[in-house]
mmCIF file of the N, C-alpha and C atoms, coordinates in Angstrom:
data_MODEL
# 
_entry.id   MODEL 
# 
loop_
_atom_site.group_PDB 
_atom_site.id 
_atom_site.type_symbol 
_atom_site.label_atom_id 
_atom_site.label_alt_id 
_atom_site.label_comp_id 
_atom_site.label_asym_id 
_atom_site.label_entity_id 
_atom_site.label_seq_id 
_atom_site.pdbx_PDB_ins_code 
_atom_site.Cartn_x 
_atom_site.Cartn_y 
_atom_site.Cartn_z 
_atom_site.occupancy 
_atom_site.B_iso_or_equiv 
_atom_site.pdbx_formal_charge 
_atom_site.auth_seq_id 
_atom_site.auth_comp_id 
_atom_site.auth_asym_id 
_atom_site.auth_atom_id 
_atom_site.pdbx_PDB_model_num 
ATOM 1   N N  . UNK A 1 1  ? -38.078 -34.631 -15.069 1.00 0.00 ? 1  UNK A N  1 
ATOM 2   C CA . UNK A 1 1  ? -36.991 -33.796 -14.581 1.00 0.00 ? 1  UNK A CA 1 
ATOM 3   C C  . UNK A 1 1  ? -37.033 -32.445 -15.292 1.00 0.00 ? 1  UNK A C  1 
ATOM 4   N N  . UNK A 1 2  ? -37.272 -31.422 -14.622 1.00 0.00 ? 2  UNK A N  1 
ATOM 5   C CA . UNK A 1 2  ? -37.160 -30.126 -14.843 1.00 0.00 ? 2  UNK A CA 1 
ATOM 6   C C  . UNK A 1 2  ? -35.687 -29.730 -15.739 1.00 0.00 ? 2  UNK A C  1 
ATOM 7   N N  . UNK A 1 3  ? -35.513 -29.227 -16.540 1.00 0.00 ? 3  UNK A N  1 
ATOM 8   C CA . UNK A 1 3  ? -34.315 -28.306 -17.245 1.00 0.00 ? 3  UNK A CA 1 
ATOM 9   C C  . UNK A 1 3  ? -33.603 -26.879 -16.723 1.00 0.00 ? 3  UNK A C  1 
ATOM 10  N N  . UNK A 1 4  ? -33.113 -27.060 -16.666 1.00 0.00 ? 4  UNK A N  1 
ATOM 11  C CA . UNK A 1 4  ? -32.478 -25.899 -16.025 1.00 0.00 ? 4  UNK A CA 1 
ATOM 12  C C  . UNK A 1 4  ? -31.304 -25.422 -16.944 1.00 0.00 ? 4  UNK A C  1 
ATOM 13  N N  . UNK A 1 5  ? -31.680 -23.652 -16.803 1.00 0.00 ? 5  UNK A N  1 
ATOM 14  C CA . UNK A 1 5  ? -30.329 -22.899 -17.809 1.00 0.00 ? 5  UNK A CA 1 
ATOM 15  C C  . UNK A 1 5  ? -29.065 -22.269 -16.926 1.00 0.00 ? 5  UNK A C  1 
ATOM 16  N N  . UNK A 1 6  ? -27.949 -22.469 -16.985 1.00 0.00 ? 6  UNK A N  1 
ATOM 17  C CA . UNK A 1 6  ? -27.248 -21.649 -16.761 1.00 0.00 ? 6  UNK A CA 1 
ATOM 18  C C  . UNK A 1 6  ? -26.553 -20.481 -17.449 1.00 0.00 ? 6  UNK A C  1 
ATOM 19  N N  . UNK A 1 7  ? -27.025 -19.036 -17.290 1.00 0.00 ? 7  UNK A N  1 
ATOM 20  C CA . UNK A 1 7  ? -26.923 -18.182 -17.518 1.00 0.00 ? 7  UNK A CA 1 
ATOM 21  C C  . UNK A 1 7  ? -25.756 -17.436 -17.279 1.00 0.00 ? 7  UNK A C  1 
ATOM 22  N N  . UNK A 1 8  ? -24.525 -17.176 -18.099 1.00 0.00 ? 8  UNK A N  1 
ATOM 23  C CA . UNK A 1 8  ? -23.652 -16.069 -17.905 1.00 0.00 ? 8  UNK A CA 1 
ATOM 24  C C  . UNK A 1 8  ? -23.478 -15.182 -18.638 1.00 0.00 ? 8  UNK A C  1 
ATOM 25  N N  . UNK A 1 9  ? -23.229 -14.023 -17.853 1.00 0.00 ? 9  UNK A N  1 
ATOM 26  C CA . UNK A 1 9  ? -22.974 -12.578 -18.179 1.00 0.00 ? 9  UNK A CA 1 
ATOM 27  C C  . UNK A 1 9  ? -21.635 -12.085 -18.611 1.00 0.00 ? 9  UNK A C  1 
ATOM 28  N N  . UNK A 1 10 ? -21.625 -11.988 -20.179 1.00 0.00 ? 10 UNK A N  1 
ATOM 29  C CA . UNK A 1 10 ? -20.213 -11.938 -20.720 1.00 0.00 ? 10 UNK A CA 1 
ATOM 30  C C  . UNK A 1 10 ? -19.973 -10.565 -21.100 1.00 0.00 ? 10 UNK A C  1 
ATOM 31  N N  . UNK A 1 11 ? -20.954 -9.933  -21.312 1.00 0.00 ? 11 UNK A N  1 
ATOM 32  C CA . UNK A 1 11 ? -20.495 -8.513  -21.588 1.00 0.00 ? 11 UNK A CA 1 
ATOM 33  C C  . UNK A 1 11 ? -21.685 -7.438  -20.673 1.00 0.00 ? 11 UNK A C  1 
ATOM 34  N N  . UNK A 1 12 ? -20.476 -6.250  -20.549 1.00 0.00 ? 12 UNK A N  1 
ATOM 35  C CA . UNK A 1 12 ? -21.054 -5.555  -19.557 1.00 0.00 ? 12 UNK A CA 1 
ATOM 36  C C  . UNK A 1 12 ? -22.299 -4.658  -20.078 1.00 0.00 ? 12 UNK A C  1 
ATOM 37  N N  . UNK A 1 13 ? -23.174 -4.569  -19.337 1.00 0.00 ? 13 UNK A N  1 
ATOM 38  C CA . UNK A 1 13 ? -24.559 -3.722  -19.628 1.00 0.00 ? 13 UNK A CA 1 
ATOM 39  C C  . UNK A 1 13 ? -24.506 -2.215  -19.763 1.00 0.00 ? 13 UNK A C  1 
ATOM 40  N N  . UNK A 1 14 ? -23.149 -1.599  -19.615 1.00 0.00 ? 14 UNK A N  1 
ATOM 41  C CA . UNK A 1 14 ? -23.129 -0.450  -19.632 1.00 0.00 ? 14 UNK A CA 1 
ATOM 42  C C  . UNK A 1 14 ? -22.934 -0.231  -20.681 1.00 0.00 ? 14 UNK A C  1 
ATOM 43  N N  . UNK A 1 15 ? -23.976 1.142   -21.219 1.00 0.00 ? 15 UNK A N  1 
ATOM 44  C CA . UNK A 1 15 ? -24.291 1.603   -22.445 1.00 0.00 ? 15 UNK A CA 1 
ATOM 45  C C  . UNK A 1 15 ? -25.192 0.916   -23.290 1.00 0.00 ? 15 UNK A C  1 
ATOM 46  N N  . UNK A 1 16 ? -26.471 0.070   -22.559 1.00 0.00 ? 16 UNK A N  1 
ATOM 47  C CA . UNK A 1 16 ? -27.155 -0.507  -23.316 1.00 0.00 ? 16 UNK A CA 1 
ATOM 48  C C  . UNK A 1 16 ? -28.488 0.594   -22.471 1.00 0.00 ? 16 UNK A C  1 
ATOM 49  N N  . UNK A 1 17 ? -29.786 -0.142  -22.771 1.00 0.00 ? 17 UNK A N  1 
ATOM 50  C CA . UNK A 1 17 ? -30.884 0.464   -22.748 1.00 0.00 ? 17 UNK A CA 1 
ATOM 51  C C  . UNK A 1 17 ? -31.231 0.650   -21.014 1.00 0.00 ? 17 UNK A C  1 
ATOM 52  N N  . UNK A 1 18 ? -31.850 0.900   -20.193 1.00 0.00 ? 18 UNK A N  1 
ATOM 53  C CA . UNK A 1 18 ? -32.465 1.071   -18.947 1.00 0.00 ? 18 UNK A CA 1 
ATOM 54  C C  . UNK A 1 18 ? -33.514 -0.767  -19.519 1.00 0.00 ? 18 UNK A C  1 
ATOM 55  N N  . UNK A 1 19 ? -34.148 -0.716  -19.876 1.00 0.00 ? 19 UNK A N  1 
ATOM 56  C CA . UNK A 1 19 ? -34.576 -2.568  -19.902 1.00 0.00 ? 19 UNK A CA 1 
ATOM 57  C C  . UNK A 1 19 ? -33.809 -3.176  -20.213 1.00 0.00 ? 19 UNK A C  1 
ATOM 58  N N  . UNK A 1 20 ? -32.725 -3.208  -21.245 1.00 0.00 ? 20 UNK A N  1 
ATOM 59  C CA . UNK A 1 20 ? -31.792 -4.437  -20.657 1.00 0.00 ? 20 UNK A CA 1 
ATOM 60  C C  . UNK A 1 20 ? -31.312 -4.205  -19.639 1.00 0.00 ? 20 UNK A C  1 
ATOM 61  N N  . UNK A 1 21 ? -30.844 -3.223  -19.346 1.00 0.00 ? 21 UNK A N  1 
ATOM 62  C CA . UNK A 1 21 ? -30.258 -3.385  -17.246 1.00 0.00 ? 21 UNK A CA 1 
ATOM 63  C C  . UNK A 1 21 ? -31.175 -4.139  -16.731 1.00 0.00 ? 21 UNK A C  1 
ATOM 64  N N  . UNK A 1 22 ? -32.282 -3.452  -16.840 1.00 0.00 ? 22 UNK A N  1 
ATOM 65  C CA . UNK A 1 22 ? -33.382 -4.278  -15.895 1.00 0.00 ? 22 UNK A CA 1 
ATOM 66  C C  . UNK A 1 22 ? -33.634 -5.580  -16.113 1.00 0.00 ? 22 UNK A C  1 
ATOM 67  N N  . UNK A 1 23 ? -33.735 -6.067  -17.338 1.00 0.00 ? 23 UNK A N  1 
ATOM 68  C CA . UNK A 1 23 ? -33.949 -7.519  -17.743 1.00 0.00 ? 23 UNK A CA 1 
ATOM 69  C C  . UNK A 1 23 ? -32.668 -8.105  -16.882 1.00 0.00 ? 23 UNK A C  1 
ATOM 70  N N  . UNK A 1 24 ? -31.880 -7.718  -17.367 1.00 0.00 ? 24 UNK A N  1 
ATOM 71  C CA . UNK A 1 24 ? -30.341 -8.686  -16.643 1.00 0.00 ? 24 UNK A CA 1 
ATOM 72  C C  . UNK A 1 24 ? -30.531 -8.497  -15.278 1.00 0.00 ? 24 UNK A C  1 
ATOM 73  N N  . UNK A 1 25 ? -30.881 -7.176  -14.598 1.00 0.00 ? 25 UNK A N  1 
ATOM 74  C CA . UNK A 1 25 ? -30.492 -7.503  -13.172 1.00 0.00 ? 25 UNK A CA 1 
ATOM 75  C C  . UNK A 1 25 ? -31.822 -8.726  -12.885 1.00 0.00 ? 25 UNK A C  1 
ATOM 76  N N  . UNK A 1 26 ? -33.320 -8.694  -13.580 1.00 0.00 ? 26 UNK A N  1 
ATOM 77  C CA . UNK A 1 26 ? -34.212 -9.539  -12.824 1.00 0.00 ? 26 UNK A CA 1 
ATOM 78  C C  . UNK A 1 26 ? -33.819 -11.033 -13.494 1.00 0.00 ? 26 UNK A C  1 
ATOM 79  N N  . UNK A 1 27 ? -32.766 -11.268 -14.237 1.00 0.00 ? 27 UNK A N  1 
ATOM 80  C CA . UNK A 1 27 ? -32.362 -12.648 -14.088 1.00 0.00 ? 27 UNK A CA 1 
ATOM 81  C C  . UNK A 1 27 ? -31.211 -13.086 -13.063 1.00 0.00 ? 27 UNK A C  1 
ATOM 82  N N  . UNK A 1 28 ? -30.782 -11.593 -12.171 1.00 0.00 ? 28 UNK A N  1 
ATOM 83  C CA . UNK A 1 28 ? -29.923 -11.962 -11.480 1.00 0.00 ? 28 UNK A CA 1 
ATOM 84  C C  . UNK A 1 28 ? -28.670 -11.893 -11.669 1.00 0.00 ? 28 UNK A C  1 
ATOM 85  N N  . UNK A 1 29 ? -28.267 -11.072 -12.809 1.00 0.00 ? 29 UNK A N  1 
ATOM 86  C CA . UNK A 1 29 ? -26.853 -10.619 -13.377 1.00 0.00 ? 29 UNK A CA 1 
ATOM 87  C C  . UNK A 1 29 ? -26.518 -9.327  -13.240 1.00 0.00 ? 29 UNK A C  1 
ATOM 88  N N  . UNK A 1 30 ? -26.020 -9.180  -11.973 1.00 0.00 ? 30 UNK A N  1 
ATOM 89  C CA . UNK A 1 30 ? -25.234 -7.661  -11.556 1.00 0.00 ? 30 UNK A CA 1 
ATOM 90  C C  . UNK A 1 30 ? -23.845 -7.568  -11.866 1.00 0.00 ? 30 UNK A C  1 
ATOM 91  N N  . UNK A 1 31 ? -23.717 -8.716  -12.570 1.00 0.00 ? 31 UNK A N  1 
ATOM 92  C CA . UNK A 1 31 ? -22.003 -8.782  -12.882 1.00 0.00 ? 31 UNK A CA 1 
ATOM 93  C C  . UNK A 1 31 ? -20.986 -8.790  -14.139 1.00 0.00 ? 31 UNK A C  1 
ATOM 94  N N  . UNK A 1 32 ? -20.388 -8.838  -14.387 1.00 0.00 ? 32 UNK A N  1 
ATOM 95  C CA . UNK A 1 32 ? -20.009 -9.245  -15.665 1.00 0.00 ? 32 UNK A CA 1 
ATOM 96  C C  . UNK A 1 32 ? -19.425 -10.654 -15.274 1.00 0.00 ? 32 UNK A C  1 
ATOM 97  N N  . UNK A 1 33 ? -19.492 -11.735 -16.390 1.00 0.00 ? 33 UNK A N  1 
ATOM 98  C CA . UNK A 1 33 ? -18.782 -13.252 -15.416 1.00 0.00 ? 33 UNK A CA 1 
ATOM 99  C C  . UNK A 1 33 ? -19.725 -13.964 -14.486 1.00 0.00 ? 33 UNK A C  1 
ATOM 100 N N  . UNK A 1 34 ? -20.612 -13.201 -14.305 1.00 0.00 ? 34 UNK A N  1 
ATOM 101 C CA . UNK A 1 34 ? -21.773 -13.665 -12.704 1.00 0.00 ? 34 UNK A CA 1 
ATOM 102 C C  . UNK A 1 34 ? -22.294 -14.626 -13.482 1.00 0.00 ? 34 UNK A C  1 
ATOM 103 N N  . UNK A 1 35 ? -22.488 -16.226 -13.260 1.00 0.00 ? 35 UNK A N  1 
ATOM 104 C CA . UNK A 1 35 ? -23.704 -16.944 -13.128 1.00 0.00 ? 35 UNK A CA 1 
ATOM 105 C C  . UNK A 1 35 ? -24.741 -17.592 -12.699 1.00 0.00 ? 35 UNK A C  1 
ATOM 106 N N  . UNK A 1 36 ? -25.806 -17.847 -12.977 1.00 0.00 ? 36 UNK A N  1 
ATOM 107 C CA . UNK A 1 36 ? -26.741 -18.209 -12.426 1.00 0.00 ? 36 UNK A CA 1 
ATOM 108 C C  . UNK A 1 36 ? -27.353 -19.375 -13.296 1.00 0.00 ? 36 UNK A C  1 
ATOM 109 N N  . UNK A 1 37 ? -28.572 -20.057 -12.439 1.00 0.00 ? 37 UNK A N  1 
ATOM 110 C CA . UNK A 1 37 ? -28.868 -21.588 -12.590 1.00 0.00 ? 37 UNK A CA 1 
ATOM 111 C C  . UNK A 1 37 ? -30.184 -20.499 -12.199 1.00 0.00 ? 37 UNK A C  1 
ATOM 112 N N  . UNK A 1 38 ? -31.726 -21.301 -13.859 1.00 0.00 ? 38 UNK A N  1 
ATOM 113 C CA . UNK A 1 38 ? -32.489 -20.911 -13.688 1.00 0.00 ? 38 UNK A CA 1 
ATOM 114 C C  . UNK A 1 38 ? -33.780 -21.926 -14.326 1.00 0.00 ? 38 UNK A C  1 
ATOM 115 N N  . UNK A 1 39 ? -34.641 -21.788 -13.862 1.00 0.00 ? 39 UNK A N  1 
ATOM 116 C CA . UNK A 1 39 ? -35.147 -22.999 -14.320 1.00 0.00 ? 39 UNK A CA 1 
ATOM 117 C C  . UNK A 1 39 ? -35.860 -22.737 -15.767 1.00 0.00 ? 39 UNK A C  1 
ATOM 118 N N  . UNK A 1 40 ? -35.836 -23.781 -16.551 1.00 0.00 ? 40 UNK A N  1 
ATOM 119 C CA . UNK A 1 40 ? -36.028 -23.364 -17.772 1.00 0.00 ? 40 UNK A CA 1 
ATOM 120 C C  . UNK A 1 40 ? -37.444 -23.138 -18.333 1.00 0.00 ? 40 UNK A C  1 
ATOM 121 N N  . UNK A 1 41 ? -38.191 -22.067 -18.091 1.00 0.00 ? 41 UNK A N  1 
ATOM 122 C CA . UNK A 1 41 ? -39.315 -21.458 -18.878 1.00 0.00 ? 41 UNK A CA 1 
ATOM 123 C C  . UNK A 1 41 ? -39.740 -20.450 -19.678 1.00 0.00 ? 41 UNK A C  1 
ATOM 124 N N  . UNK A 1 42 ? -41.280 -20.260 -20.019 1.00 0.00 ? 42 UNK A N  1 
ATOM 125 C CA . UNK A 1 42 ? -40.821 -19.546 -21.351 1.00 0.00 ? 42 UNK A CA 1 
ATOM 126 C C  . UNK A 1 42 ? -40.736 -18.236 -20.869 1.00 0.00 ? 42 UNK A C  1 
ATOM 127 N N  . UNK A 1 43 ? -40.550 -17.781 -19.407 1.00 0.00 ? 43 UNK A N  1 
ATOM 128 C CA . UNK A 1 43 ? -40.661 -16.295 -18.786 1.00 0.00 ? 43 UNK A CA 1 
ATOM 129 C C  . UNK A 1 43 ? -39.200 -16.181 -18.998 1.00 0.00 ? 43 UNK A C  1 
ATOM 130 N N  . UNK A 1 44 ? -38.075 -17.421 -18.686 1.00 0.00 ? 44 UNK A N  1 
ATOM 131 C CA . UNK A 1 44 ? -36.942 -17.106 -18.818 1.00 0.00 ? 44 UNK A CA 1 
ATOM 132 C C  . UNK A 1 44 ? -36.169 -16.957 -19.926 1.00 0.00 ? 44 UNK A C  1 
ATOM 133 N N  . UNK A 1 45 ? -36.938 -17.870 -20.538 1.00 0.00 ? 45 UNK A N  1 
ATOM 134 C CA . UNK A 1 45 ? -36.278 -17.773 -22.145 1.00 0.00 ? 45 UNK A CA 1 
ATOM 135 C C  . UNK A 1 45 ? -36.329 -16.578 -22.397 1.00 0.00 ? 45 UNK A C  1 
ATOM 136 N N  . UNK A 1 46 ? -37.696 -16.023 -22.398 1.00 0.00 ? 46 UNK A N  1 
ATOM 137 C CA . UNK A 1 46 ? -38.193 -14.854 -23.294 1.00 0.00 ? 46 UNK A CA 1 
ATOM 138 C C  . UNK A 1 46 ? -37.126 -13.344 -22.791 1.00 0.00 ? 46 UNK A C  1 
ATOM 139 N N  . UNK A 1 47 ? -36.911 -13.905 -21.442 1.00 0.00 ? 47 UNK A N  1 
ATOM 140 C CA . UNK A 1 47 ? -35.751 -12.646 -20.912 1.00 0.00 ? 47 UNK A CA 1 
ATOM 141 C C  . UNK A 1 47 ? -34.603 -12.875 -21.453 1.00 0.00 ? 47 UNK A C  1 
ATOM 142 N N  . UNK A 1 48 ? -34.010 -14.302 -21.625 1.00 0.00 ? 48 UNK A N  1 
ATOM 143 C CA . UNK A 1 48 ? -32.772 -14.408 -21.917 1.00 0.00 ? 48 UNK A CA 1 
ATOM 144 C C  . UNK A 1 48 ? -32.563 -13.466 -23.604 1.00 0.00 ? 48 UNK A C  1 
ATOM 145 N N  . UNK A 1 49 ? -33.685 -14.024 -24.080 1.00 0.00 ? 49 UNK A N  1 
ATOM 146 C CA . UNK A 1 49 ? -33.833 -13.878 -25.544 1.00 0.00 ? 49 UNK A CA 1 
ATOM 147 C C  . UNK A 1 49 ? -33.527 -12.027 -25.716 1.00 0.00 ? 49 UNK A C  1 
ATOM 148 N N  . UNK A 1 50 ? -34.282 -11.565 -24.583 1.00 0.00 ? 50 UNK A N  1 
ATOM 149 C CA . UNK A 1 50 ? -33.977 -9.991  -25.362 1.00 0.00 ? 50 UNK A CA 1 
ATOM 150 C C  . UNK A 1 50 ? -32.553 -9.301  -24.545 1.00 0.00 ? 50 UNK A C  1 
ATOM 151 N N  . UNK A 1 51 ? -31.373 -10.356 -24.217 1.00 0.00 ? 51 UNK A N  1 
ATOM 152 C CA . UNK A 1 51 ? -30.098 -9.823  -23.838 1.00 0.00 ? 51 UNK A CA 1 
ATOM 153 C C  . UNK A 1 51 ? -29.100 -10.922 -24.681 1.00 0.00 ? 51 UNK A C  1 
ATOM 154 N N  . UNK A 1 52 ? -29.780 -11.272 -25.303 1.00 0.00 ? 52 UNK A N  1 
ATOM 155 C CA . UNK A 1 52 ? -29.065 -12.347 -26.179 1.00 0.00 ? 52 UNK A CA 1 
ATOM 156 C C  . UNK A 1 52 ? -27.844 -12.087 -26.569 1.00 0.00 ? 52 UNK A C  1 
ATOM 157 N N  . UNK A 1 53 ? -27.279 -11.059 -27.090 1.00 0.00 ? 53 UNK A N  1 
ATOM 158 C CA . UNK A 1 53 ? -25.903 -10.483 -27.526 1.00 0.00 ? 53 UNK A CA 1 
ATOM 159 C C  . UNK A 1 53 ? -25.252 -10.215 -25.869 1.00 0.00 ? 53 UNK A C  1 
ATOM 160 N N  . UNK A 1 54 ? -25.425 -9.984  -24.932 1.00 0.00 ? 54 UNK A N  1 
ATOM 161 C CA . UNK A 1 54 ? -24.615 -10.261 -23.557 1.00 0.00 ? 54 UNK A CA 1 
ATOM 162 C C  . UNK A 1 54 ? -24.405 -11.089 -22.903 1.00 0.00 ? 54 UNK A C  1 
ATOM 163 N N  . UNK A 1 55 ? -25.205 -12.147 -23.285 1.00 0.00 ? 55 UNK A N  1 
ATOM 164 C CA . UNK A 1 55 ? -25.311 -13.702 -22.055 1.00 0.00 ? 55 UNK A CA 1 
ATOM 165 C C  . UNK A 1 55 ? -24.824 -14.720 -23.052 1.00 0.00 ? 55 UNK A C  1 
ATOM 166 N N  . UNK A 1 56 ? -24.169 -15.681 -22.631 1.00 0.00 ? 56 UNK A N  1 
ATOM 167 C CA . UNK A 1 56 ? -23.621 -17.338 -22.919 1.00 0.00 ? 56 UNK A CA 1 
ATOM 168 C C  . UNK A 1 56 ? -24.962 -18.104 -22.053 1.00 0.00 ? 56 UNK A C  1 
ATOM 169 N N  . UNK A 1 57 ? -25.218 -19.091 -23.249 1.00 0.00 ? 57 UNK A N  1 
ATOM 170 C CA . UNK A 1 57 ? -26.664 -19.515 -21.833 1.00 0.00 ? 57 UNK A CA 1 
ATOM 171 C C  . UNK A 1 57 ? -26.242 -21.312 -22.069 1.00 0.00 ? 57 UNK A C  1 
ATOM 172 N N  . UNK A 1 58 ? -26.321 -22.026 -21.365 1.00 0.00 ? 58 UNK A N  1 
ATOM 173 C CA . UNK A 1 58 ? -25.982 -23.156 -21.524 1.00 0.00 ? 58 UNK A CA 1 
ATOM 174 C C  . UNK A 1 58 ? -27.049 -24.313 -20.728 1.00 0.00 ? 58 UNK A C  1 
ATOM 175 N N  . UNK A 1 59 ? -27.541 -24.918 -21.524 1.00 0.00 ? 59 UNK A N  1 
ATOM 176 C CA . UNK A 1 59 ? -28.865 -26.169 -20.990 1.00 0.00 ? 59 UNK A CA 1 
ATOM 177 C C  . UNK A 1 59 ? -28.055 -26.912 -20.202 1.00 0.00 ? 59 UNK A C  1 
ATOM 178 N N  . UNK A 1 60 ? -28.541 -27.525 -18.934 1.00 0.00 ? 60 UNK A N  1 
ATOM 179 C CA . UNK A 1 60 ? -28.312 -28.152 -17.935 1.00 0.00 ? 60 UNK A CA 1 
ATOM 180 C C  . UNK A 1 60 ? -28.925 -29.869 -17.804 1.00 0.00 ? 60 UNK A C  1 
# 
């Protein structure tokens, strides 16, 4: 059975870098509060990892 993360977006991206925007929007977080269900690898980790201070991430 595959692992899966759910990813939320707790603080807003404004006033951070042009790649964290980008990192967050390509996990799919245009929101503040927005979550998403992602499957757990090391492409995702490694994204989650460099917005780490904005996202709550929770194993599934």
């Amino acid at each position: 059975m595959v692992k899966e993360l759910k990813i939320t977006l707790k603080k807003s991206v404004i006033g951070s870098t042009e790649k964290m925007r980008a990192t967050a929007t390509g996990l799919g977080l245009t929101k503040t509060n927005k979550t998403v269900v992602r499957k757990d690898t090391p492409e995702i980790r490694g994204m989650v990892s460099k917005v780490q201070h904005l996202v709550e991430v929770e194993e599934i």
